[in-house]
RODO-601733 format. One record per atom (N, C-alpha, C, CB): residue in one letter; chain; atom name; y negated, x negated, z. Coordinates in steps of 0.001 Angstrom, whole numbers, plus 500000, padded with zeros to 6 digits. Glycine has a CB too. Layout:
N
("a"; "A"; "CA"; (Y; X; Z))
...
This chain:
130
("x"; "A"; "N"; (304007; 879725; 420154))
("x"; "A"; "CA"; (304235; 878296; 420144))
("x"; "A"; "C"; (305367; 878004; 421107))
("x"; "A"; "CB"; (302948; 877508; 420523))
("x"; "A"; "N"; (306257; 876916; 420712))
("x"; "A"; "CA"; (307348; 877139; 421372))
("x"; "A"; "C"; (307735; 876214; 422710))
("x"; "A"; "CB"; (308289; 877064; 420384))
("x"; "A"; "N"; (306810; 875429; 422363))
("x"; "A"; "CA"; (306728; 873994; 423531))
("x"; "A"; "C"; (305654; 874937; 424146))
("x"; "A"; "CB"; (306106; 871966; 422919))
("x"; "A"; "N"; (305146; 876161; 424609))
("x"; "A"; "CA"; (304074; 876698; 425778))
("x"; "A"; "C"; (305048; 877615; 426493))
("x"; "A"; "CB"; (302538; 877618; 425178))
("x"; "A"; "N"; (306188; 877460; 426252))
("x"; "A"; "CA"; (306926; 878748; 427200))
("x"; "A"; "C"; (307382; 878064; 428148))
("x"; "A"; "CB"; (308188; 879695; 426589))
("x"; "A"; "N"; (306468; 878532; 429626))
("x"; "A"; "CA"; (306772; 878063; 431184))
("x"; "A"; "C"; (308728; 877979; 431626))
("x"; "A"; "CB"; (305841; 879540; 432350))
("x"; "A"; "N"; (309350; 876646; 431633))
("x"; "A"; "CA"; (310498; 876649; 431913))
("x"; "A"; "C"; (310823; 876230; 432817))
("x"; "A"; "CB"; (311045; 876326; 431303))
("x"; "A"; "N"; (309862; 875178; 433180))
("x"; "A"; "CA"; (309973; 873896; 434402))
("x"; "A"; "C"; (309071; 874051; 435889))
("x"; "A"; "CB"; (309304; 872345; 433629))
("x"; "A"; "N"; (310339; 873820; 436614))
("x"; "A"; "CA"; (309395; 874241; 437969))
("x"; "A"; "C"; (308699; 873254; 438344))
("x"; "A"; "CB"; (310108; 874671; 439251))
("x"; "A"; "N"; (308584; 872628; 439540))
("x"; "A"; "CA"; (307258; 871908; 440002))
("x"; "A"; "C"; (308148; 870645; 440144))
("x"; "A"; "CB"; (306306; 872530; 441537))
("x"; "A"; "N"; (308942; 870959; 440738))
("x"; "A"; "CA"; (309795; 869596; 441131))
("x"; "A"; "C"; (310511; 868844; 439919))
("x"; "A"; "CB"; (311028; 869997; 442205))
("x"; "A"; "N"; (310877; 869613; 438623))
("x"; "A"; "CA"; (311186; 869240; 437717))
("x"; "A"; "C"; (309723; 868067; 436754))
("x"; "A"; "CB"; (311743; 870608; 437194))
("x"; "A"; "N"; (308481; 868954; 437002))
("x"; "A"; "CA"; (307542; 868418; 436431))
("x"; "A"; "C"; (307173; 867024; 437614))
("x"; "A"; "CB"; (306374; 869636; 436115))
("x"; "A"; "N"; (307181; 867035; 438370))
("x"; "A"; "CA"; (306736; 865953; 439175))
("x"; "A"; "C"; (307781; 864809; 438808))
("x"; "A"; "CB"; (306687; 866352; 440785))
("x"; "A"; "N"; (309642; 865087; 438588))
("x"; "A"; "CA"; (310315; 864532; 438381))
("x"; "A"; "C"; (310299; 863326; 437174))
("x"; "A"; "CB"; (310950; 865345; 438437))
("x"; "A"; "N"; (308924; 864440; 436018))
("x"; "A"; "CA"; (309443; 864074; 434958))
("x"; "A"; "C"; (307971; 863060; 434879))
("x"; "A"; "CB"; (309923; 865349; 433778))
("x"; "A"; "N"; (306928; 863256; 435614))
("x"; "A"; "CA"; (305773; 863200; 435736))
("x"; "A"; "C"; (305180; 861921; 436228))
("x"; "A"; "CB"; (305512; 864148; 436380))
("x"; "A"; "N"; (306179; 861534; 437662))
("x"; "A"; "CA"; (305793; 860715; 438479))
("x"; "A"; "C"; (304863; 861368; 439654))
("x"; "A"; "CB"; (305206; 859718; 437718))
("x"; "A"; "N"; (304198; 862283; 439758))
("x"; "A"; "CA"; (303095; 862906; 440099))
("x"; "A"; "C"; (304070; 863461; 441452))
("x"; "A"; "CB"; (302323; 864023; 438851))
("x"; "A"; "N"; (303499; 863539; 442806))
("x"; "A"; "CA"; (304282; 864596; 443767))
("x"; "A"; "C"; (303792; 865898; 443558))
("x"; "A"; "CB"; (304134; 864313; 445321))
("x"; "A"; "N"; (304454; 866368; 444126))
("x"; "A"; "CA"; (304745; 868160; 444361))
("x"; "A"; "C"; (303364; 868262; 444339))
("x"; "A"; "CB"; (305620; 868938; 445965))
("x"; "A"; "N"; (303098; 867478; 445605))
("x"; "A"; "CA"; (301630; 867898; 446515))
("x"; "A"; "C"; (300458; 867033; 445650))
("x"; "A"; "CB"; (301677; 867243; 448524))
("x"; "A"; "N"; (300389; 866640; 444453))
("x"; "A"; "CA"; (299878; 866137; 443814))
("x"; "A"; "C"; (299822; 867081; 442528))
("x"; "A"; "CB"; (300346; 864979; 443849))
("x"; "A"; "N"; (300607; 867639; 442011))
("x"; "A"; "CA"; (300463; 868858; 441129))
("x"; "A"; "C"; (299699; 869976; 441420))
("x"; "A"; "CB"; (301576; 869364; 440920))
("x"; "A"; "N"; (299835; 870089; 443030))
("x"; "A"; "CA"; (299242; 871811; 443262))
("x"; "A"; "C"; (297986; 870884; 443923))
("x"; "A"; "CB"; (300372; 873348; 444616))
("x"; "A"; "N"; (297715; 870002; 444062))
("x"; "A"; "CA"; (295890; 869316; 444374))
("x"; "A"; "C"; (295144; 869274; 442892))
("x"; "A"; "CB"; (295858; 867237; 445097))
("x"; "A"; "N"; (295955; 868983; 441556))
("x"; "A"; "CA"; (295261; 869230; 440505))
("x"; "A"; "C"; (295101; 870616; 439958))
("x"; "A"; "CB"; (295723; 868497; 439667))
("x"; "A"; "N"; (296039; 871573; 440273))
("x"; "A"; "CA"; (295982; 872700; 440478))
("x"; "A"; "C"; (294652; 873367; 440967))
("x"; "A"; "CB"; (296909; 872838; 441182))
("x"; "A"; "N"; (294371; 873168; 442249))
("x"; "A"; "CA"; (293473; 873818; 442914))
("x"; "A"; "C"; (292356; 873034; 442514))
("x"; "A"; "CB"; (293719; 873968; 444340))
("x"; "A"; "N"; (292146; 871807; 442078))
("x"; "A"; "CA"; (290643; 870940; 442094))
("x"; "A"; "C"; (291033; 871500; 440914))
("x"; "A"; "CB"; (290169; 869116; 442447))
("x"; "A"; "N"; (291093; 872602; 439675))
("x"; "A"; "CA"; (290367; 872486; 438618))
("x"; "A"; "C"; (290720; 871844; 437306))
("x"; "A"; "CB"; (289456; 871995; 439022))
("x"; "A"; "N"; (292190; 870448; 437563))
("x"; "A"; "CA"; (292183; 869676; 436720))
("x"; "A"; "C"; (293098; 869916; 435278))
("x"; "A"; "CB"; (292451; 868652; 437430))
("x"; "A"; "N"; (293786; 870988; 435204))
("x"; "A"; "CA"; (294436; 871480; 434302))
("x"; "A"; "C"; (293948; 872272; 432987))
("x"; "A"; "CB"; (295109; 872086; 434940))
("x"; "A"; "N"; (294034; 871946; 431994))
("x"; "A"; "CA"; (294170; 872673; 431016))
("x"; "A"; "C"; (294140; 874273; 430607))
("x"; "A"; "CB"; (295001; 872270; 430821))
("x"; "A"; "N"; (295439; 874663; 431447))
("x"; "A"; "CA"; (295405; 875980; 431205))
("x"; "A"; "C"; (295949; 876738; 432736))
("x"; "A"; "CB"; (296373; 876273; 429806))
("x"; "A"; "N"; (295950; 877730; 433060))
("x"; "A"; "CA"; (296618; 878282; 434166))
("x"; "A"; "C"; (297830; 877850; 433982))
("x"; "A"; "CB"; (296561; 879681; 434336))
("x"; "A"; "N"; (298423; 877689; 435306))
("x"; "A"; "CA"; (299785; 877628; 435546))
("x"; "A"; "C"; (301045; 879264; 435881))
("x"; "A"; "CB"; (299637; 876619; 436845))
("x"; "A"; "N"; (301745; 879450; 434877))
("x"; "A"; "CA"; (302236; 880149; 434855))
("x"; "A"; "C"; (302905; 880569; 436205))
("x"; "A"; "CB"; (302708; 879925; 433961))
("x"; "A"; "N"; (303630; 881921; 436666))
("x"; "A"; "CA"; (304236; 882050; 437660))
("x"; "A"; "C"; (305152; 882800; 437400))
("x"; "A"; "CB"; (303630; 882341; 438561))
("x"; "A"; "N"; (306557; 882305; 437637))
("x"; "A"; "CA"; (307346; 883470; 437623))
("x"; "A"; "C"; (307804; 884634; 438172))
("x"; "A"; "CB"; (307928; 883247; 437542))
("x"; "A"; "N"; (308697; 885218; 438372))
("x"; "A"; "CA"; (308631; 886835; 439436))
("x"; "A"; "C"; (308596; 886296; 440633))
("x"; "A"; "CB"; (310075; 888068; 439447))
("x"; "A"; "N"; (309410; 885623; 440686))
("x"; "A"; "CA"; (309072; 885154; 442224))
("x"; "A"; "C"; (307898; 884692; 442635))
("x"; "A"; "CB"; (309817; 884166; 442646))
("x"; "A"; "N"; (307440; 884314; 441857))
("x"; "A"; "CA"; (305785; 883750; 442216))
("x"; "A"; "C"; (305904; 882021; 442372))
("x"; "A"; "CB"; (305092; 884540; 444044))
("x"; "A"; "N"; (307121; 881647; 441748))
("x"; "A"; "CA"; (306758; 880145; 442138))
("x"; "A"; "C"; (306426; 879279; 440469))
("x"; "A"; "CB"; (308388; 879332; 443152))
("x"; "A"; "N"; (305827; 878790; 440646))
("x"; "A"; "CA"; (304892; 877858; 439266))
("x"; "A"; "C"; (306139; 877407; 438348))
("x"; "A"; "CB"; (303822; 876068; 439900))
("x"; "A"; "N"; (305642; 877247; 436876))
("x"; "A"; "CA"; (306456; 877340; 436095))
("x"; "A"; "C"; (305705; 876687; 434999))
("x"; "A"; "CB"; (306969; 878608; 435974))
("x"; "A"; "N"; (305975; 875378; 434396))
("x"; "A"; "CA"; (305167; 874533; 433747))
("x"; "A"; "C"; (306201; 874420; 432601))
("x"; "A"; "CB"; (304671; 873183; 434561))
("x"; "A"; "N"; (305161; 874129; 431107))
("x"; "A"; "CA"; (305451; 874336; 429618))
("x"; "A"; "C"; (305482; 872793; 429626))
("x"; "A"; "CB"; (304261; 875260; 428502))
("x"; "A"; "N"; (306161; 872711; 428320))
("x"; "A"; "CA"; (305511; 871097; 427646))
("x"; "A"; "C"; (304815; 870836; 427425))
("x"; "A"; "CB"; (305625; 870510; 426826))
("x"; "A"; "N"; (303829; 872441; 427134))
("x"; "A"; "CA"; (302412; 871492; 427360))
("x"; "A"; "C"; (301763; 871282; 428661))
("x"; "A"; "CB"; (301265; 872056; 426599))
("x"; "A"; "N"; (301901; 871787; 429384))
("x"; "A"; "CA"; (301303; 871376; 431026))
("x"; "A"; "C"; (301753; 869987; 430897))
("x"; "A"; "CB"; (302080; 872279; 432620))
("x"; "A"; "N"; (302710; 869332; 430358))
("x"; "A"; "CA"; (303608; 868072; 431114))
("x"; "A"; "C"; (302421; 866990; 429790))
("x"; "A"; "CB"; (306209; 868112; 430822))
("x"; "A"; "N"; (302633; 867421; 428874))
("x"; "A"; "CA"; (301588; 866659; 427686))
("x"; "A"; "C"; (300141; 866795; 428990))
("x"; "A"; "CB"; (301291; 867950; 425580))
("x"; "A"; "N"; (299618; 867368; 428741))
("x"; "A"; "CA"; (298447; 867195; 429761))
("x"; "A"; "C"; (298331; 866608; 430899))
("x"; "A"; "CB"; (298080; 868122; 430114))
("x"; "A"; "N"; (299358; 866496; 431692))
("x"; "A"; "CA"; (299579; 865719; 433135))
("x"; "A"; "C"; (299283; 864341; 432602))
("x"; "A"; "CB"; (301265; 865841; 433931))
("x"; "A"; "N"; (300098; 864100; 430888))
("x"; "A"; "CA"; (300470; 862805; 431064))
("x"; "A"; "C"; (299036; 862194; 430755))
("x"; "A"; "CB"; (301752; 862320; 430117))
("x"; "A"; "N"; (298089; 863026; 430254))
("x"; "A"; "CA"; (296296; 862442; 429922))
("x"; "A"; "C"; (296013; 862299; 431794))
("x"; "A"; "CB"; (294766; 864199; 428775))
("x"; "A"; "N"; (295707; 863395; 431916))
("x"; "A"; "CA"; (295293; 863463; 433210))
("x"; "A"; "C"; (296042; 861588; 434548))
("x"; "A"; "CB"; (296120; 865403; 433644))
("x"; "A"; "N"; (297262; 861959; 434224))
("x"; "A"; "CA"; (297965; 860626; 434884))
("x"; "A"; "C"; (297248; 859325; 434103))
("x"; "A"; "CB"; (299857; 860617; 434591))
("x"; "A"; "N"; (296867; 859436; 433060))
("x"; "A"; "CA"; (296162; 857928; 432538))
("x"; "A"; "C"; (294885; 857906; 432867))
("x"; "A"; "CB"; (296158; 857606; 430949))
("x"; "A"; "N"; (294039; 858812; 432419))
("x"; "A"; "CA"; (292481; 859252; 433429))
("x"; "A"; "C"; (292848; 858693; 434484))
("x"; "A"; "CB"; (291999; 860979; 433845))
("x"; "A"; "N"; (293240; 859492; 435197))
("x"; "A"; "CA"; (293490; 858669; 437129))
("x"; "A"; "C"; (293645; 857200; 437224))
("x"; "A"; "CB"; (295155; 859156; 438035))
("x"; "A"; "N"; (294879; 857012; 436732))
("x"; "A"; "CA"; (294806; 855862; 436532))
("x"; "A"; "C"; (294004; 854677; 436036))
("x"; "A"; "CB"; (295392; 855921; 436199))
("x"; "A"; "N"; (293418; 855354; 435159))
("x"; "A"; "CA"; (292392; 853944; 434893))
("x"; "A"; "C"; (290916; 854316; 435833))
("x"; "A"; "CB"; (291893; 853733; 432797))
("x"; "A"; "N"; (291007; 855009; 436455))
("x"; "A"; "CA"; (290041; 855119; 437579))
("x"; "A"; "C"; (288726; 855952; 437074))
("x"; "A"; "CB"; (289625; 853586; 438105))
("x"; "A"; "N"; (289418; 857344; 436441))
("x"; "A"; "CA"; (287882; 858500; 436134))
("x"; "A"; "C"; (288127; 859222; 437466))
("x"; "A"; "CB"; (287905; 859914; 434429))
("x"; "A"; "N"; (287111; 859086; 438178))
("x"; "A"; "CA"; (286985; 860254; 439157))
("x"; "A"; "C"; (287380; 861779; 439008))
("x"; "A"; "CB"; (285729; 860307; 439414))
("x"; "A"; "N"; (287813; 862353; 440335))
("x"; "A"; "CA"; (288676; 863650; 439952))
("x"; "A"; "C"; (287162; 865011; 439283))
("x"; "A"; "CB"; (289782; 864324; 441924))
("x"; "A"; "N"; (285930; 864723; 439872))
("x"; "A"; "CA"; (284718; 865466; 439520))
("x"; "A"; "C"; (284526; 865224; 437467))
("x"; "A"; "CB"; (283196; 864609; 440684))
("x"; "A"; "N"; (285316; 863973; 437284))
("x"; "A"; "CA"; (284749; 863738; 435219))
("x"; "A"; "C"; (286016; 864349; 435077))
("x"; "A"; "CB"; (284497; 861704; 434094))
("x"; "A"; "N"; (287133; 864151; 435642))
("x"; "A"; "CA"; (288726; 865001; 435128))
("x"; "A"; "C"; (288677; 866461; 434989))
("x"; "A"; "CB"; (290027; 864838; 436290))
("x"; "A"; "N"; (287537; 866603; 436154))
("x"; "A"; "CA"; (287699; 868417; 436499))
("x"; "A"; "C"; (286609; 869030; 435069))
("x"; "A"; "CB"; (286746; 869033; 438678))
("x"; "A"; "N"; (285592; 868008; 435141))
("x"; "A"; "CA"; (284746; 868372; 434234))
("x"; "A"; "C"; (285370; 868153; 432468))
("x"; "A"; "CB"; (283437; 867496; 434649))
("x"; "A"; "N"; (286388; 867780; 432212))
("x"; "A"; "CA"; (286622; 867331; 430912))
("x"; "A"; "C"; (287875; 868708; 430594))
("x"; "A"; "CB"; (287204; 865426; 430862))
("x"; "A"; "N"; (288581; 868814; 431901))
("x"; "A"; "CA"; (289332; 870074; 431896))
("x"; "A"; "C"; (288813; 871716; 431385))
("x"; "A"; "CB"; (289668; 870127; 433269))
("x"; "A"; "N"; (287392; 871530; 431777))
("x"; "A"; "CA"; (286333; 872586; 431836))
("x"; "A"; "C"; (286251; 872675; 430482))
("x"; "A"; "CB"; (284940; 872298; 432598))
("x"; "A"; "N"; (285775; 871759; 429757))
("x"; "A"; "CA"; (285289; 871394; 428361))
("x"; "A"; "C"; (286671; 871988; 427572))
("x"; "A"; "CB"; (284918; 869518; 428121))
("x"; "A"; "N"; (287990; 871448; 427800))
("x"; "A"; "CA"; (288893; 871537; 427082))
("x"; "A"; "C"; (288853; 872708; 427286))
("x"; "A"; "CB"; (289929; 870863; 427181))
("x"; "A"; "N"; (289523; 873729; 428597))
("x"; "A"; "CA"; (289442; 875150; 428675))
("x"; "A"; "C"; (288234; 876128; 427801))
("x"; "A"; "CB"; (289282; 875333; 430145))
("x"; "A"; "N"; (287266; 875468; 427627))
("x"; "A"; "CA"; (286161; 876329; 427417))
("x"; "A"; "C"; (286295; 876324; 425664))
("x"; "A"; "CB"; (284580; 875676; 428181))
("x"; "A"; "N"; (287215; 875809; 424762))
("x"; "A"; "CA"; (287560; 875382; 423509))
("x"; "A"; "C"; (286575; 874964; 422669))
("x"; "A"; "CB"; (288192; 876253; 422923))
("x"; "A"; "N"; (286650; 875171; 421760))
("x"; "A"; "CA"; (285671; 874492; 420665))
("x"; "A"; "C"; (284189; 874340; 420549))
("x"; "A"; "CB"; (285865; 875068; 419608))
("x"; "A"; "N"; (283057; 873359; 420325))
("x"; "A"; "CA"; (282175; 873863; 419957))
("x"; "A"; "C"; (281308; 872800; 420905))
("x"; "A"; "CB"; (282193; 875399; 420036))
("x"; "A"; "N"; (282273; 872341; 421879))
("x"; "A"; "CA"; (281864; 870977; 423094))
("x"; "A"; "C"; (282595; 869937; 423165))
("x"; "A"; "CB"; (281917; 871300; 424574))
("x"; "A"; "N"; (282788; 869282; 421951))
("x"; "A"; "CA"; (283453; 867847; 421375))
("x"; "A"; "C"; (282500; 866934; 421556))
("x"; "A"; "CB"; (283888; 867775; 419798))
("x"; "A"; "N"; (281786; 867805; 421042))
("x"; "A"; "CA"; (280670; 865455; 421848))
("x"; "A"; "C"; (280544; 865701; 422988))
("x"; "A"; "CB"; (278428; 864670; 421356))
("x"; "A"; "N"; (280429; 866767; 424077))
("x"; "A"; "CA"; (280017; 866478; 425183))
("x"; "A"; "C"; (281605; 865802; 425699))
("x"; "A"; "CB"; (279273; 867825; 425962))
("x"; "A"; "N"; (282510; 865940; 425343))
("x"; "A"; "CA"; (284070; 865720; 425656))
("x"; "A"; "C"; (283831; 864138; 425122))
("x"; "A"; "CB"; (285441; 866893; 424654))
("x"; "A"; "N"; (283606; 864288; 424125))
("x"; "A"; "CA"; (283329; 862588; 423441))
("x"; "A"; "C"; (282435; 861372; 424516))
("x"; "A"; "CB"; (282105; 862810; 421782))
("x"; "A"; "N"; (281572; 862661; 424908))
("x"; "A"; "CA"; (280608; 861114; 425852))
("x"; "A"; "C"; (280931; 861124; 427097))
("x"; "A"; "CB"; (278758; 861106; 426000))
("x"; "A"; "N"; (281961; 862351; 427635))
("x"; "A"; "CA"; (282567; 861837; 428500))
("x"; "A"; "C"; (283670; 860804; 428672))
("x"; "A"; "CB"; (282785; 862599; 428864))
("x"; "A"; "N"; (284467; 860929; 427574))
("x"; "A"; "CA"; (285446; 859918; 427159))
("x"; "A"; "C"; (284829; 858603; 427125))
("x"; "A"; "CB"; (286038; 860223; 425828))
("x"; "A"; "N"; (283840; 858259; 426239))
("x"; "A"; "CA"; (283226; 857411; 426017))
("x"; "A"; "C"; (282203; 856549; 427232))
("x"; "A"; "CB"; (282717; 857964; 425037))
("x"; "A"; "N"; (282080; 857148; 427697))
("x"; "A"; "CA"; (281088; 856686; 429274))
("x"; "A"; "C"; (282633; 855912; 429926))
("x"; "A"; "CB"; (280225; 858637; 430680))
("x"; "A"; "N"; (284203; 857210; 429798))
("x"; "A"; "CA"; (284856; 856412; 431083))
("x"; "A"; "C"; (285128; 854710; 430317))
("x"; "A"; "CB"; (286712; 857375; 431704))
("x"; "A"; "N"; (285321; 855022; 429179))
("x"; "A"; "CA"; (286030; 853704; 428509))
("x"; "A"; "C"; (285166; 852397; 428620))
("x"; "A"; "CB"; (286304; 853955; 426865))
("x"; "A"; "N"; (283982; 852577; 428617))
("x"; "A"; "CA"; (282701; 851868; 429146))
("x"; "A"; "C"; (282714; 851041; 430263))
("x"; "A"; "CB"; (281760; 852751; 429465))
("x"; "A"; "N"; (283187; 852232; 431569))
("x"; "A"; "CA"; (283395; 851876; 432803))
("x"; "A"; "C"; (284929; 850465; 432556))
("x"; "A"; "CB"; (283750; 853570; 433784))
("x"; "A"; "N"; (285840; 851088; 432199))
("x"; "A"; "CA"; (287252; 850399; 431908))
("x"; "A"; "C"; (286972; 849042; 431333))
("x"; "A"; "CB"; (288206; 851263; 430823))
("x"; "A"; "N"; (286428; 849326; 430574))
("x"; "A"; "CA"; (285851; 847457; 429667))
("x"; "A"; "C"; (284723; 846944; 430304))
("x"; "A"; "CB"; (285168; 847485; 427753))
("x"; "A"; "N"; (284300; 847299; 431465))
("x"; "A"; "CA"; (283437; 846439; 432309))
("x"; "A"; "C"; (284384; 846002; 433449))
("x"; "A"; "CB"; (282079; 847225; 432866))
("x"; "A"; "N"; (285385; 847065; 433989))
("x"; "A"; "CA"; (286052; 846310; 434948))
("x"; "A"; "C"; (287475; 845367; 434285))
("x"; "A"; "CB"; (286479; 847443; 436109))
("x"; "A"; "N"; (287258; 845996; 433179))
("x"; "A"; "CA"; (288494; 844772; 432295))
("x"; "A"; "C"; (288002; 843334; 432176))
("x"; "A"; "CB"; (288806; 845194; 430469))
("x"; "A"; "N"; (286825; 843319; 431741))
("x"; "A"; "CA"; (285662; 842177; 431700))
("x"; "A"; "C"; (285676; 841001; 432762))
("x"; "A"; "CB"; (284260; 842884; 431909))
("x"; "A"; "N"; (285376; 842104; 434090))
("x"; "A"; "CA"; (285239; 841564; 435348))
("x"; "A"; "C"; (286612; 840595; 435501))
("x"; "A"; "CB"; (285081; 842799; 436488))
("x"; "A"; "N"; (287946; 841925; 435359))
("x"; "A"; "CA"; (289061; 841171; 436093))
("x"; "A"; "C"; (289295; 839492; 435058))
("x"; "A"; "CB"; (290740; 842422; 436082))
("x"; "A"; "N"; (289323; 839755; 433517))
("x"; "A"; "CA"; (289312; 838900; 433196))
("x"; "A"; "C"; (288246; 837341; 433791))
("x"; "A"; "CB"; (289292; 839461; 432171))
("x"; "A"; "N"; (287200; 837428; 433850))
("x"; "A"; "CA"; (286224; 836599; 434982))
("x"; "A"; "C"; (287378; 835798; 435963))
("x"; "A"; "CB"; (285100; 837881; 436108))
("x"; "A"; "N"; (287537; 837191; 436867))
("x"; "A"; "CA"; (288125; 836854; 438225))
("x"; "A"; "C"; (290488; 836173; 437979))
("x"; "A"; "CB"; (287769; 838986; 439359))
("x"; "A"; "N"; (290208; 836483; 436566))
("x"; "A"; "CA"; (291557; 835850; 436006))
("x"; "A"; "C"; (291369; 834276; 435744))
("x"; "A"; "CB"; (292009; 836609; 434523))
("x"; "A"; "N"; (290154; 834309; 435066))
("x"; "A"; "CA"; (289885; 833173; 435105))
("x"; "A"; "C"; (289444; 831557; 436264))
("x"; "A"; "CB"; (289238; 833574; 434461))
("x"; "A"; "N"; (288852; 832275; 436952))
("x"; "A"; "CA"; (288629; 831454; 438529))
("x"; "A"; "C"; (289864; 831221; 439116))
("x"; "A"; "CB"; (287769; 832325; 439728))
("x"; "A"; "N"; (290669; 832358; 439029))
("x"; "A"; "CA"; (292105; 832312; 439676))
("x"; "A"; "C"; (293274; 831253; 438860))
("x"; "A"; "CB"; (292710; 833981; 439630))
("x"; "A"; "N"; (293375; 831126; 437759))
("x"; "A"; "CA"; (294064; 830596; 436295))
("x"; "A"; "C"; (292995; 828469; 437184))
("x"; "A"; "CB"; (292944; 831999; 433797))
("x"; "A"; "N"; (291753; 828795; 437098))
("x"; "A"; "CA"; (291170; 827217; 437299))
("x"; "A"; "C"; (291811; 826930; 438648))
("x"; "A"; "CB"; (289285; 827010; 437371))
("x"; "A"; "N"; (291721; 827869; 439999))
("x"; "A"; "CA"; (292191; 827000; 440894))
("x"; "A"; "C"; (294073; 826869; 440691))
("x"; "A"; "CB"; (291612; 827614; 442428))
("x"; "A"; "N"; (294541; 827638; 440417))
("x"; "A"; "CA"; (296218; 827197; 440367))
("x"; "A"; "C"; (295986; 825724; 439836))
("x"; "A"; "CB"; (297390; 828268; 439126))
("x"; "A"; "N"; (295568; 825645; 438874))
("x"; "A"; "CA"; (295240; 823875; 438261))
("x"; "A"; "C"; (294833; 823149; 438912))
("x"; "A"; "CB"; (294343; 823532; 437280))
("x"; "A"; "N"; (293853; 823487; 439631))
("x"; "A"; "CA"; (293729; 822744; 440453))
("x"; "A"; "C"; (294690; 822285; 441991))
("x"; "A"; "CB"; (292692; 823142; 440537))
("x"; "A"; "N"; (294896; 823164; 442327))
("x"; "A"; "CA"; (296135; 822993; 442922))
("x"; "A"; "C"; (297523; 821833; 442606))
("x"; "A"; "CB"; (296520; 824231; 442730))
("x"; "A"; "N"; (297727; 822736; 441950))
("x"; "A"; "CA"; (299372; 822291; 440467))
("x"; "A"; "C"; (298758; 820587; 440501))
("x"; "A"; "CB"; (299157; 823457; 437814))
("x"; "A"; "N"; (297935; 820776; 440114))
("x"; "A"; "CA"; (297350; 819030; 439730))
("x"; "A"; "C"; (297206; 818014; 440525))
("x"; "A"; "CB"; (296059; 818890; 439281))
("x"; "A"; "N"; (296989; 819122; 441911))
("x"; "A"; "CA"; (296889; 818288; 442993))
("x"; "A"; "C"; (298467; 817814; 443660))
("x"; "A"; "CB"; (295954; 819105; 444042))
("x"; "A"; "N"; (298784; 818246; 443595))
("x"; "A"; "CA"; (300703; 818174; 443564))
("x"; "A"; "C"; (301290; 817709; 443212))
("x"; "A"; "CB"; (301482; 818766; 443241))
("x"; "A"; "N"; (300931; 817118; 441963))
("x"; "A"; "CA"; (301398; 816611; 440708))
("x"; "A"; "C"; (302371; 817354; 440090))
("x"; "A"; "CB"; (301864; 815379; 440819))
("x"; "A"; "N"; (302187; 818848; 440086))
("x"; "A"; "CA"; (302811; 819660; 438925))
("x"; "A"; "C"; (302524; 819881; 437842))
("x"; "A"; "CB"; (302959; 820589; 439067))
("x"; "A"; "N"; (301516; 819503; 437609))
("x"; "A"; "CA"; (300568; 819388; 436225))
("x"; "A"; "C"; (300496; 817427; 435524))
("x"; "A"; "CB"; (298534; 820054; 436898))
("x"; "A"; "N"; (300533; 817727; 434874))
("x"; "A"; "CA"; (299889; 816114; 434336))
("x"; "A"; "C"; (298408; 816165; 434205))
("x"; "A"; "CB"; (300462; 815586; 432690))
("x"; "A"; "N"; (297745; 815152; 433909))
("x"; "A"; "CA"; (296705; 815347; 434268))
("x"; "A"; "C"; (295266; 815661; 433079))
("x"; "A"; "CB"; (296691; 814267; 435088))
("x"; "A"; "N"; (296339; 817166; 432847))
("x"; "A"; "CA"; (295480; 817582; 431630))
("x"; "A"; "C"; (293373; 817660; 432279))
("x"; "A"; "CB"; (296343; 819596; 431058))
């Protein structure tokens, strides 16, 4: 496969990534990768397109706030290949759960925030007096 041949060093992948150096080799060591990270003769890390496809799941996981213990564990699942799709599924499914309760919330707390500007604005007379 031709997008798995290790070309890119660390600084290139962080470049391309957003992710620091020292943020690549912490997912590294916690577990959170896909597949081993290649090394070249020299011994310094050497990442495929697919390592960088995977960062970019892993970077949205984080981001929407799955703990690094469900990342490490979903990595496990993927490494371990076929045959553990629903357990991958209800992990997926539990985080998205979490996401649309705090989407829920912020909307709430959008809303309280959205009533006092009006109230405000109105008080000012930047508003008419809808």
């Amino acid at each position: 496969m031709p997008d798995a041949i290790p070309t890119l060093s660390i600084g290139e992948v962080a470049e391309r990534t957003g992710l620091s150096v020292h943020a690549l080799r912490f997912y590294e060591r916690e577990g959170i990768l896909a597949t081993p990270i290649h090394r070249g003769a020299n011994g310094r890390r050497r990442y495929s397109e697919a390592d960088l496809d995977w960062l970019g799941i892993c970077v949205k996981l984080r981001a929407s706030g799955m703990p690094i213990h469900a990342m490490r564990r979903y990595a496990e699942l993927v490494r371990d290949g076929n045959g553990n799709e629903l357990e991958r599924l209800a992990l997926l499914k539990a985080h998205q759960e979490r996401i649309e309760g705090q989407m829920a919330e912020l909307s709430e707390c959008l809303d309280v925030i959205e009533r006092k500007i009006k109230v405000y604005e109105k008080h000012h007379g930047l508003i008419s007096g809808q």
